[in-house]
N, C-alpha and C positions, 0 to 999 in steps of 0.2 A: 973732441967728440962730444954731442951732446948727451946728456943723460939722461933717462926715463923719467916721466914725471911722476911723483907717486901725490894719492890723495893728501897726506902730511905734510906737503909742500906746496899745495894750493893755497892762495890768500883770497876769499873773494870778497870784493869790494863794493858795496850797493854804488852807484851813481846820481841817482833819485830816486822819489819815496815811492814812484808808479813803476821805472824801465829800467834796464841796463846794470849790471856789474861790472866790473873790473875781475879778470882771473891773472893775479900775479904768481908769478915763479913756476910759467908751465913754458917749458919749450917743446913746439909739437912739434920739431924736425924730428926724433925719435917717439915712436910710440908708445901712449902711456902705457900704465897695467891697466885691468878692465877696471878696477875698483877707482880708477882715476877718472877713464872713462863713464865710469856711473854718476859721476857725483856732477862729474862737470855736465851730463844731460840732465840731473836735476837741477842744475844751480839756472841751465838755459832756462827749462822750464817753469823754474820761479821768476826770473828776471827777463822775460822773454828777448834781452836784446845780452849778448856778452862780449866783451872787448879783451884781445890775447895782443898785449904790447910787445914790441920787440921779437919780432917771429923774423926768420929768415930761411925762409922754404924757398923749397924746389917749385916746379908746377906739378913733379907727381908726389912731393908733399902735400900741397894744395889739394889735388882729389883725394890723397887718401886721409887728411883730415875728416872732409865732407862724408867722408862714408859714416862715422862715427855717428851719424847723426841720422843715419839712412842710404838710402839708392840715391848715386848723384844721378840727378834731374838731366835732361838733353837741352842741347839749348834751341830754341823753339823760333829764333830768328830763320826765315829761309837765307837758305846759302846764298844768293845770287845777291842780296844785299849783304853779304859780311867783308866789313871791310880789307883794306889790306896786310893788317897787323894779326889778322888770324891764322895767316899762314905761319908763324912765329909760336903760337900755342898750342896746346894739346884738347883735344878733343871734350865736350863737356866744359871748358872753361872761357867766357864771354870778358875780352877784355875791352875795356871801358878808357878811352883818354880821347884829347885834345890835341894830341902830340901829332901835326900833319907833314906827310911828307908828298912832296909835289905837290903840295896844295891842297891835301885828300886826310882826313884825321886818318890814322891808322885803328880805333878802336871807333865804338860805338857810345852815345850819349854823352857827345863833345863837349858840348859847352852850355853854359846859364844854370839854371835852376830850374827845379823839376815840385809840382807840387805833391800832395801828401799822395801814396799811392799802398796798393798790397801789390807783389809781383805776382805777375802771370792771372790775378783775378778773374781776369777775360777765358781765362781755361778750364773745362769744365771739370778736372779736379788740379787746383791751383798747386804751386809751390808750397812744400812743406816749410820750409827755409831756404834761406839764404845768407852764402856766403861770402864780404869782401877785403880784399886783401890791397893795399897799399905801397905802391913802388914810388912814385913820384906824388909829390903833392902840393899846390902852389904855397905862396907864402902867407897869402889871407885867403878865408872863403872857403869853398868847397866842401861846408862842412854837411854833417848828417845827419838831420835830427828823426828820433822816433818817440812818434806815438803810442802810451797802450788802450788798445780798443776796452782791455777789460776794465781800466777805469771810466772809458769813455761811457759803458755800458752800465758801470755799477753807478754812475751821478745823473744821470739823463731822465729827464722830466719825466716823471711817472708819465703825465697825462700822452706825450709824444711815444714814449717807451710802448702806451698800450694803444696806440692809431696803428706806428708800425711790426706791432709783432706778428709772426707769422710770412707776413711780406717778403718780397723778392725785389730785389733790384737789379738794374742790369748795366753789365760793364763792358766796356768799348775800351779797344787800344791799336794804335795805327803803329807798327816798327818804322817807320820814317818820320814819327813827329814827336814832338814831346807837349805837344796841345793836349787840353781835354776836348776828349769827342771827336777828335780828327780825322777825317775819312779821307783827306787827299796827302798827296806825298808816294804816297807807294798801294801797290795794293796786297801788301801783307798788311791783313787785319785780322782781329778774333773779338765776339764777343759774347759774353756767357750770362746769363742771369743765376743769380745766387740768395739765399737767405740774408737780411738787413743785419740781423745777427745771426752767430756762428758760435755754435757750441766746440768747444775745443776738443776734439777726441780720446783727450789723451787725461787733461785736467778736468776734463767735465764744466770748467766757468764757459761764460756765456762773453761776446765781444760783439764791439758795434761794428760790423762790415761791410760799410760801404765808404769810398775815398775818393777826392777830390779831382784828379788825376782823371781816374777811369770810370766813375759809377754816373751815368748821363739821366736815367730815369727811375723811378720806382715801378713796377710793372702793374697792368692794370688801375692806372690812377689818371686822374687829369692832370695834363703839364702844368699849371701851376699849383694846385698842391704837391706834387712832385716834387718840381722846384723848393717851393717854401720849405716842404721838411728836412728833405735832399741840404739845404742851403743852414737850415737849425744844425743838423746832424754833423756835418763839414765844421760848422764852426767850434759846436762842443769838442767836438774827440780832438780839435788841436789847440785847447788850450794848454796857455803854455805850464802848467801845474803839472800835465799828463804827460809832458816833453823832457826827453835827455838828448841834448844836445853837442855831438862830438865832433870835438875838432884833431883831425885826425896830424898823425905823425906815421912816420916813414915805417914802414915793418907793423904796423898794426892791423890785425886778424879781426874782422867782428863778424859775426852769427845774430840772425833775428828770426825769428819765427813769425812766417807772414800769416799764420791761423788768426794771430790776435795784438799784432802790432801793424803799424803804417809806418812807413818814414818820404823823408823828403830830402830835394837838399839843396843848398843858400847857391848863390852867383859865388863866380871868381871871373880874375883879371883872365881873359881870352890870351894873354899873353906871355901867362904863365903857366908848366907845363904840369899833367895830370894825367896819372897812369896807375890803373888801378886792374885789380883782375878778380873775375867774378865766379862763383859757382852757385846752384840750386841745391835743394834736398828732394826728391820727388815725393808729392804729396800721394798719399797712399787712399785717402776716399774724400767724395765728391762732399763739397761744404751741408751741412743741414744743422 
């Protein structure tokens, strides 16, 4: 039987100097005390990405972590495209693999690599967080890196920093493609225009918020200044100084908070299997 975690039994491990911890000797299959719970929403919130090794949940382990963290978010794909492996999970939980049967993946976001993105941006109050969880995983590849926008934000050329402050950008996402800007494939689309940066509501820091993935224009601007700073901005926030890099193992938890980090994630062999399962945090107000 597992046993409750308490804060005294937390190890947390920075990963890089900008993103990411390690939280060792927590097993969430029993729920912590609150005081466990407190410490690990501040350690997210300092390290906005956090990784829980060696988890073996249920799927209503799975939501009731997520709640720790807020209202789990609804998943925003229409049904009529969810594939066939969702008949299999529980409500709220978007699972993600490669693994096809009759020739059909059973999850969503099959195969290749995806570049830097925030989930749900295109919504007009986005994802508080997100969280995924690791059942299958090939042998190379498929790893996950994340950006933090608040160093993106704290190094960025004055002179750039003050063209786009204030500014909106707008973000495009097609559920049948994994191109930037994609309008064909299906016609479940969303797109929302947003703040360039994003004050954090919670930390009060400021993050650069727009990604590569989904952010097509600056609003009000001519397409190629657009472009050009669109194209500066993309490049800064992913260097790789700003990058934690995880390559993921079997049973591991991670949590990011999409207010003020991006992530992305590298190619693997098509012919090796990947199966992963996903949840949101609902973001509770609209970016500014």
């Amino acid at each position: 039987m597992a046993m409750p975690a308490t804060s005294a039994a937390l190890d947390i491990v920075a990963m890089s100097k900008h993103i990411g911890a390690e939280i060792r000797g927590a097993d969430l299959r029993t729920r912590p005390d609150a005081e466990t719970i407190a410490a690990i929403y501040q350690a997210w919130l300092d390290h906005l990405v956090l990784v829980f090794p060696d988890q073996k949940l249920s799927q209503e382990d799975f939501l009731r972590v997520t709640e720790y963290f807020g209202e789990v978010g609804q998943v925003h794909r229409p049904a009529k495209y969810f594939p066939p492996g969702f008949s299999r999970i529980l409500p709220n939980i978007l699972m993600i693999s490669n693994i096809r049967e009759n020739g059909e993946p059973i999850g969503v976001l099959p195969d290749g690599e995806m570049m830097f993105h925030h989930d749900m941006i295109h919504a007009e109050v986005p994802s508080k967080a997100t969280i995924l969880y690791s059942l299958e995983i090939p042998g190379s590849g498929g790893d996950t890196l994340f950006a933090s926008g608040y160093a993106a934000y704290d190094t960025l050329d004055p002179q750039v920093r003050a063209r786009l402050e204030g500014k909106q950008a707008k973000h495009h996402y097609n559920y049948g493609s994994q191109a930037r800007g994609d309008d064909k494939g299906t016609d479940a689309f969303a797109e929302m225009a947003h703040p360039v940066f994003r004050t954090h509501e919670e930390t009060k820091r400021k993050a650069v918020y727009v990604n590569r993935l989904m952010t097509v224009e600056l609003v009000d601007m001519p397409k190629a200044e657009s472009d050009e700073l669109l194209g500066k901005l993309f490049d800064h926030a992913e260097k790789p100084e700003f990058v934690y890099a995880h390559k993921w193992r079997v049973g591991d938890l991670l949590l990011w908070d999409n207010r003020c980090s991006t992530h992305a994630r590298t190619d693997f062999p098509a012919t090796e299997r990947r199966l992963m399962l996903r949840t949101t945090v609902k973001g509770t107000v609209r970016p500014y």
